[in-house]
C-alpha positions in Angstrom: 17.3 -2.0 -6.5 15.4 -5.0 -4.8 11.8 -4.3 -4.3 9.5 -6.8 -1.8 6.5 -8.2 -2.0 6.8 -7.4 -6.0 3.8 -9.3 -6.4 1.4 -7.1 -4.7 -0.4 -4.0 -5.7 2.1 -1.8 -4.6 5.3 -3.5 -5.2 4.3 -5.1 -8.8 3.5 -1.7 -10.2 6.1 0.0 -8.4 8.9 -3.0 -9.7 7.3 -2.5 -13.6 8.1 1.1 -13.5 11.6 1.0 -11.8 12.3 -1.6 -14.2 12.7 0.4 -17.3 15.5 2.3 -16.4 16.5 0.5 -13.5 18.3 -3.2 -12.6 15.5 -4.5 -10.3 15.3 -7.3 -8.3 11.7 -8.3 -7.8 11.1 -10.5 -4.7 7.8 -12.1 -3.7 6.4 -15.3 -2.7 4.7 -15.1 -6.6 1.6 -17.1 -6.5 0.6 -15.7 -9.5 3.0 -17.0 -12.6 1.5 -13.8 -14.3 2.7 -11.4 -12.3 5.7 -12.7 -12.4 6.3 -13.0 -16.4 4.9 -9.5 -16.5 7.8 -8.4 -14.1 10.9 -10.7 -16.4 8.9 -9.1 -19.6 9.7 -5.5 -18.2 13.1 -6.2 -17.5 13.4 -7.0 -13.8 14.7 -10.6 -11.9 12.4 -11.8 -10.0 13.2 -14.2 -7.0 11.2 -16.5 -5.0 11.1 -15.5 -1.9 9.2 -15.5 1.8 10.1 -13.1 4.1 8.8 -15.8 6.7 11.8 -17.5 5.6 14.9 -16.5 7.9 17.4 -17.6 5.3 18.2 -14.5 3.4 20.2 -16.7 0.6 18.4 -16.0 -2.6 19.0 -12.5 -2.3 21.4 -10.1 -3.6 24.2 -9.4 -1.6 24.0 -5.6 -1.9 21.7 -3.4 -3.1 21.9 0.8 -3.7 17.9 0.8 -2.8 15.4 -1.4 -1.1 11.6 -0.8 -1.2 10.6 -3.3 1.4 7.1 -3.5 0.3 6.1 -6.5 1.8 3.8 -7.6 4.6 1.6 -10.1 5.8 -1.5 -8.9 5.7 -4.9 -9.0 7.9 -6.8 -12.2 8.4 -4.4 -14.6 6.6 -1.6 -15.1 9.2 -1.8 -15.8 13.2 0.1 -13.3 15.3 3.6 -15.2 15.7 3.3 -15.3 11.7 2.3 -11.5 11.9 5.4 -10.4 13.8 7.9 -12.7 12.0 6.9 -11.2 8.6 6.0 -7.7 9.6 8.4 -7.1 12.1 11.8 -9.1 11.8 11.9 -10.0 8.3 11.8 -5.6 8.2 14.8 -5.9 11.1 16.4 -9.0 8.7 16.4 -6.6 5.6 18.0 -3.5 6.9 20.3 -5.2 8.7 21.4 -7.1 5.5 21.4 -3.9 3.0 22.8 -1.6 5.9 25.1 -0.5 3.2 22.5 0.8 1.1 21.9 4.4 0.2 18.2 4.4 1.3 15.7 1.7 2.8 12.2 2.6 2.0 10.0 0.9 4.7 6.2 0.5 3.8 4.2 0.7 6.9 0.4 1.7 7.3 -2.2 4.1 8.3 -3.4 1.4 10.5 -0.8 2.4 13.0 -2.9 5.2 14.4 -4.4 5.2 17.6 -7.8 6.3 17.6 -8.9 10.2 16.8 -12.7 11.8 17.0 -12.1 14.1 14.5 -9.4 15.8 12.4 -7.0 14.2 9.9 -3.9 12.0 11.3 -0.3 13.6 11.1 2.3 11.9 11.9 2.7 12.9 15.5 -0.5 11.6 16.1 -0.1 8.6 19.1 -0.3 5.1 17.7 -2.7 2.2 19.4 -4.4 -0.8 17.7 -7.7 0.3 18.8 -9.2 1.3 15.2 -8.4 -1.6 13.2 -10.3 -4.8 13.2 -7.2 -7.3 13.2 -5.0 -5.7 16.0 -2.4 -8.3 15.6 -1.5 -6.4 12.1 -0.9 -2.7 13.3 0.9 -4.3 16.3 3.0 -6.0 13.8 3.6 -3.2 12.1 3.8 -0.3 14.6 7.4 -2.8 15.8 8.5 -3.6 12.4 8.6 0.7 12.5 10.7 1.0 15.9 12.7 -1.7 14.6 13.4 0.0 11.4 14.1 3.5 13.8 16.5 1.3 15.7 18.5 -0.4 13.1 18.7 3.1 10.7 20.3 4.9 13.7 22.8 1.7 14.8 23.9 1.1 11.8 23.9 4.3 9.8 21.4 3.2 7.1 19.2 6.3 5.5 15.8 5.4 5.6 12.2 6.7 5.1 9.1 5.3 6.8 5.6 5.8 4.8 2.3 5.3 6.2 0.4 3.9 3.6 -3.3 4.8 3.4 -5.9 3.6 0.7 -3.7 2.9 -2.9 -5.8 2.2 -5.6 -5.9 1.4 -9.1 -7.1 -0.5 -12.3 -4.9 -3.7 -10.6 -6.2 -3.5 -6.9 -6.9 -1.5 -3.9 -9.0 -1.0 -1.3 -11.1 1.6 -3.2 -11.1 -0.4 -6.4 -12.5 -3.3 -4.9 -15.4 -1.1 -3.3 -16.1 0.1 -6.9 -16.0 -3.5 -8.2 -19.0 -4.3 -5.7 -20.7 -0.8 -7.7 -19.7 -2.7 -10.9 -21.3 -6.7 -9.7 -24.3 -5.0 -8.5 -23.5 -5.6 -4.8 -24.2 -3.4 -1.9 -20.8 -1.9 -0.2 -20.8 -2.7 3.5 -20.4 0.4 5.3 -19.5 0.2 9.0 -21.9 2.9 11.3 -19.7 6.0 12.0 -20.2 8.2 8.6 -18.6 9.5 6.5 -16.0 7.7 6.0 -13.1 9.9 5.2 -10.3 8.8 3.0 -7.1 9.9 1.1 -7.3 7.6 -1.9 -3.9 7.8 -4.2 -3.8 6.5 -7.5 -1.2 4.4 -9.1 0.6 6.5 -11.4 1.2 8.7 -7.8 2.2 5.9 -5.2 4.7 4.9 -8.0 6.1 8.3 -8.6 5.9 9.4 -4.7 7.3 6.0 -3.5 10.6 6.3 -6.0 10.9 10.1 -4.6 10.7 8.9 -0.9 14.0 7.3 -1.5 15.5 10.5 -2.2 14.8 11.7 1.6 16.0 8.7 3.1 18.0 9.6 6.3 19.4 9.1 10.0 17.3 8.7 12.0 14.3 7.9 9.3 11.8 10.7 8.1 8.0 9.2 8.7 5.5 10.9 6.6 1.9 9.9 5.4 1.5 8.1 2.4 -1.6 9.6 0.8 -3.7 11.5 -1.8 -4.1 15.1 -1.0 -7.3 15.0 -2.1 -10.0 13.9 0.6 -12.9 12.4 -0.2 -15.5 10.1 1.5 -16.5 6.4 0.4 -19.8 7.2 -0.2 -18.9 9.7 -2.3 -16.5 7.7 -4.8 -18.6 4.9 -4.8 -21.3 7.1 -6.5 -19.2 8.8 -8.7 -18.2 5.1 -9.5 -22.0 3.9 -9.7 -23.1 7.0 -12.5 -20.3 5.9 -14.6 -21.3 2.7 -14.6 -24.4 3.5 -14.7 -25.5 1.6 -12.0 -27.3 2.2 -8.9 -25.2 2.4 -5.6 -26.5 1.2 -2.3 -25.1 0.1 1.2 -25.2 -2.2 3.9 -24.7 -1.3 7.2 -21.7 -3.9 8.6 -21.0 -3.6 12.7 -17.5 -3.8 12.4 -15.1 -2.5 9.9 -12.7 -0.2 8.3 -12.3 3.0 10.3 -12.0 6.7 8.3 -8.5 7.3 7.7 -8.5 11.1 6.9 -5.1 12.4 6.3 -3.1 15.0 6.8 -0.4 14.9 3.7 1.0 18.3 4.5 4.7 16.8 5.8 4.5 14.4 2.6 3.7 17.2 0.1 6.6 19.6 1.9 9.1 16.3 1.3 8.3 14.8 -2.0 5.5 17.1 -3.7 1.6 16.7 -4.2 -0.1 13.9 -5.9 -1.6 15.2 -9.2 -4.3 12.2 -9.9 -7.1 13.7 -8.7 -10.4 10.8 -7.2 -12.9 11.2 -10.0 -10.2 10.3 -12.1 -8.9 7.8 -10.8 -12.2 6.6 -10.3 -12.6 7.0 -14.2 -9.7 5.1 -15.0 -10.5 2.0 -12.8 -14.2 2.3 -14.2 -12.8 2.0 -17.9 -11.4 -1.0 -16.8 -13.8 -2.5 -14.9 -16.3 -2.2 -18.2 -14.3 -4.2 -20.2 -15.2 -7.2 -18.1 -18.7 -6.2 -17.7 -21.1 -8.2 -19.9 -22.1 -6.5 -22.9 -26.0 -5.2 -23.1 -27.8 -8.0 -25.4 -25.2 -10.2 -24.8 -25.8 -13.5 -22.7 -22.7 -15.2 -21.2 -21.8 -18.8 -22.1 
């Protein structure tokens, strides 16, 4: 199994599971050292590698299963970068592993044209117009066609999943909203309220992503990627705060993340319901975050 951008969230977590009972190949650009002895400890190879780079080398020749995790992500890369990494490198893979038995291909919620109300479902239209660095749902909303394309040319089962919020003690969007909670900080709200979200937990994005490649097919299933639970960020962010014990405030921000509601009823009918529900999630990443939070009496060095 290869598994992208292994160094990332989704991919490291998703790579440390696989590992135990799999032969993984964990790819990523690994600019964290740690990460990456975490990943040889549980078992998996790791390789070096940008998908930037055209030259495909340093991979394996074949593969039974790709998660193509990786991506370029918002504010880091200019557009040309944007489309070489979310888009062709995507094109690049499947074309390479066409004799795979299933290409899982990580897209994003950010896909999604603009709605005033109700959740997204997958035949929803698709626009740039809600996110705040078009050039990444551009990117991603070809990398998806492309992927479409190349399944039905060559034959190569696929799945494509939406990603919305993922979350857990290692990362996420969520996650680092609670770790404002947890350094006293206000969390910058943008003016339309509430924002709605989907947040899935690690154990579930793990568990759901390895079942997505069971569905793989010609042409590619596209389903949301998402907790079935919805919740607003105001609403996690408190539970977060009273666990802390903290107070939670906001600050208002004119531009920024849009709600994401979604609708997780094709994604439940293909691969099950996520069972982590948010306030414990919430409590797990709070557990964490306390064991980095200064001790009461005690006065850093």
């Amino acid at each position: 199994m290869l598994v992208t951008g292994a160094s990332g969230l989704f991919g490291s977590a998703l790579a440390l599971a696989l590992a135990a009972d799999n032969e993984v190949i964990a790819a990523a650009r690994f600019g964290d050292a740690d990460t990456r002895r975490r990943l040889e400890d549980a078992g998996a190879t790791t390789v070096a590698f940008d998908l930037a780079n055209p030259n495909q080398s340093a991979l394996p020749k074949s593969v039974d299963i790709v998660f193509h995790c990786g991506a370029a992500v918002p504010g880091k890369n200019t557009q040309a970068e944007m489309f070489e990494i979310n888009t062709q490198a995507s094109g690049r893979l499947i074309s390479r592993y066409r004799e795979c038995r299933a290409f899982v291909h990580c897209s994003t919620a950010g896909v999604y044209a603009r709605k005033t109300e109700g959740s997204y479902t997958e035949t929803d239209l698709v626009g740039v117009d809600r996110h705040p660095s078009p050039d990444y749902p551009l990117s991603k909303i070809a990398g998806e066609q492309l992927v479409r394309f190349l399944s039905i040319e060559f034959g190569v089962p696929a799945v494509i999943l939406r990603i919305f919020a993922l979350y857990g003690p290692g990362g996420g969007f969520p996650t680092q909203l609670m770790q404002k909670v947890a350094a006293g900080e206000s969390v910058p709200l943008p003016p339309l309220r509430p924002i709605l979200q989907n947040p899935m937990f690690e154990t579930d994005f793990v568990e759901k992503a390895i079942a997505a490649s069971s569905i793989a097919s010609v042409p590619p299933i596209t389903i949301n990627f998402a907790g079935v639970e919805q919740v607003s960020v105001e609403e996690y962010t408190q539970l977060a705060g009273e666990l802390l014990g903290r107070p939670t405030t906001y600050v208002d921000v004119p531009v920024g993340y849009s709600p994401s509601p979604a609708d997780t009823t094709a994604m439940v009918a293909a691969i099950g319901p996520t069972r982590v529900t948010t306030s414990e999630g919430v409590r797990r990443v709070v557990e964490t975050l306390q064991q980095s939070l200064p001790q009461e009496g005690h006065t850093p060095t």
